[in-house]
C-alpha positions in Angstrom: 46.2 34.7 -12.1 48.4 37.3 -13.5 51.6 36.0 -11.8 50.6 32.8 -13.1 50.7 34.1 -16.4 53.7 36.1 -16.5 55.5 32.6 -15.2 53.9 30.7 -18.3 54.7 32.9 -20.6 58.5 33.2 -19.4 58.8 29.5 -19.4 57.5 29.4 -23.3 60.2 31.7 -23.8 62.6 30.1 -22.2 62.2 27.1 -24.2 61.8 29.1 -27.7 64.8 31.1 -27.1 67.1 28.1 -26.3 69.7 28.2 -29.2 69.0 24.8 -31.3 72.5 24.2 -32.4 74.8 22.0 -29.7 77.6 25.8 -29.7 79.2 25.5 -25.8 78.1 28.9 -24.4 80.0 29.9 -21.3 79.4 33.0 -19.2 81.0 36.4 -19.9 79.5 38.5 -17.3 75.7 40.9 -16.9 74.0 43.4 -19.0 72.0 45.5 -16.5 69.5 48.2 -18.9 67.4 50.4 -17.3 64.3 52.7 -18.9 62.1 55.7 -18.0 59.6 54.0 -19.6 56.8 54.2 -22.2 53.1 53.6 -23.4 52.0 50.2 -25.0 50.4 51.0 -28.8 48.0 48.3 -28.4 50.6 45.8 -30.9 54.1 46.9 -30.8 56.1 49.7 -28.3 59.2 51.1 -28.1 61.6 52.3 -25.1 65.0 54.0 -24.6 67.5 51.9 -22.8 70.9 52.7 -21.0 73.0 49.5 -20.3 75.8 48.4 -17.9 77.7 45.5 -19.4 80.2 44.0 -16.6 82.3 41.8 -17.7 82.8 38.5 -15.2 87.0 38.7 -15.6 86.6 42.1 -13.6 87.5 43.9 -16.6 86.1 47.5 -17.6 82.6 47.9 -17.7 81.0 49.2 -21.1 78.2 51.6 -21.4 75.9 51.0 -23.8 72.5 52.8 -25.4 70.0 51.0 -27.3 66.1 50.9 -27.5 63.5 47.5 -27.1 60.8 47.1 -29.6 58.0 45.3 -28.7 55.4 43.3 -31.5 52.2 41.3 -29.7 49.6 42.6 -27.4 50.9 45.3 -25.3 48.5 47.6 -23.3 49.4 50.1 -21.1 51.9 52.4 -19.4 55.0 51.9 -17.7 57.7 53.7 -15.8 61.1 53.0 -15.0 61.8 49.9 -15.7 65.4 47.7 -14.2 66.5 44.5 -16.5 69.7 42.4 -15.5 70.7 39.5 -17.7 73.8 37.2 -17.6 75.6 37.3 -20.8 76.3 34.0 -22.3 78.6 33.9 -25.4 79.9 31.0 -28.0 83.0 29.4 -26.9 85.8 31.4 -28.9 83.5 34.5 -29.2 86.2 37.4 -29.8 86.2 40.5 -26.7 85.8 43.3 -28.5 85.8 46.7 -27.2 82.1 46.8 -27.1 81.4 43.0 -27.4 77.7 43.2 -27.2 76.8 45.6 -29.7 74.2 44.5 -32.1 70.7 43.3 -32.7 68.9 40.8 -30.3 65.6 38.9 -30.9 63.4 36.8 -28.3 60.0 36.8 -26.8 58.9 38.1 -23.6 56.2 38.5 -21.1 55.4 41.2 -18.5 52.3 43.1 -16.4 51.9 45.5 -14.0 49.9 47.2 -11.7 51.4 49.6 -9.8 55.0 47.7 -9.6 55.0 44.4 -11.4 57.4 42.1 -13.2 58.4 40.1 -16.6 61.1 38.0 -17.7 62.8 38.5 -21.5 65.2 35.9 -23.0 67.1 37.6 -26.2 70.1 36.5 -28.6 72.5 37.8 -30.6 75.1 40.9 -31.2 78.4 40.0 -32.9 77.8 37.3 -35.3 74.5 36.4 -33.1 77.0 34.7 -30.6 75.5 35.9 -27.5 72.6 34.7 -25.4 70.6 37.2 -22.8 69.5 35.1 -20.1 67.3 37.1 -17.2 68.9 36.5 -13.7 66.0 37.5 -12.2 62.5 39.1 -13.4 62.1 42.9 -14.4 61.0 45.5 -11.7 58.8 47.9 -13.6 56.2 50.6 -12.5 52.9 51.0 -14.3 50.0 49.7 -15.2 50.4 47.5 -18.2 50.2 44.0 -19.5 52.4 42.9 -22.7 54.1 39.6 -24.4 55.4 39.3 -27.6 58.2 39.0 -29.4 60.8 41.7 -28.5 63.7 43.0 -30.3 66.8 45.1 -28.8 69.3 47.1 -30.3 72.6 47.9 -28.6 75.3 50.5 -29.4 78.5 51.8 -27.7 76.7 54.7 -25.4 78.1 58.6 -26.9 80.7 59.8 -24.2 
C-alpha cells in the first residue's frame, strides 16, 4: 500500500512539474545530493545537502551545497539520504561556472521504514531554465512518511 502510494504521488508530480511552455529542454548532465538526514516537524522539514553536478560533455564536475525544505505532511526521521537527477536545461541556457546555482521548486513524495524511497521533480536555477528530473527513486534510511511541495536551494560549495 505504501509503495503504491509513493508511485502515485510521484506520478502527480511528474505531471505538475512538467514545464507548461513548449522551451526545447536538452540534457546537460546529473546532480547527485546526498544528506545525513533530519526529523519531519509534522508540516515542513529542512535538510543539509552536498551535490555532485557532472556535466554530460565530460567537463569538470562542480560541487555544490544547498539545503531542501519541505511544506505538507511530513512525519518522521530519516538518515542518510542519496538523490540523482538528470539535469535538463532550456536550449541556449548559458554554462556558467556553477550553472545550477539557484532556487528550485516542485513536489515530492517519500516513506520509509527502515530503508525506503521517494521520487522529487524540481525546476529552476539561472533564470528558472533548468529542470530536475529523478533517474531513479531516493535511497533513504528511517522511519518516515512525507509529500509536499519541496523547495531546494543550491550554492557553489566553500573550498
Amino acid at each position: 500500500m505504501l509503495k503504491r502510494a509513493i508511485l502515485a504521488a510521484a506520478a502527480v508530480s511528474a505531471l505538475w512539474a512538467v514545464p507548461a511552455s513548449a522551451d526545447t529542454y536538452v540534457t546537460l548532465g546529473r546532480l547527485v545530493c546526498g544528506s545525513e538526514g533530519g526529523t519531519g516537524m509534522v508540516f515542513s522539514s529542512e535538510k543539509a545537502l552536498t551535490c555532485t553536478y557532472s556535466p554530460a560533455s565530460g567537463g569538470a564536475p562542480a560541487v555544490y551545497s544547498g539545503t531542501i525544505q519541505k511544506f505538507g505532511i511530513d512525519i518522521g526521521k530519516t538518515g542518510k539520504s542519496i538523490l540523482v537527477w538528470d539535469v535538463l536545461a532550456k536550449a541556449g541556457v548559458s554554462d556558467a561556472e556553477y550553472p545550477l546555482a539557484g532556487e528550485y521548486y516542485g513536489v515530492g513524495a517519500d516513506a520509509s521504514f527502515a530503508a525506503g524511497a521517494g521520487a522529487k521533480i524540481l525546476s529552476g536555477g539561472i533564470d528558472k531554465a533548468f529542470m530536475l528530473q529523478p533517474i531513479n527513486v531516493q535511497l533513504q534510511e528511517g522511519v518516515n512518511i512525507a509529500v509536499g511541495v519541496e523547495k531546494m536551494t543550491l550554492a557553489p560549495a566553500a573550498i
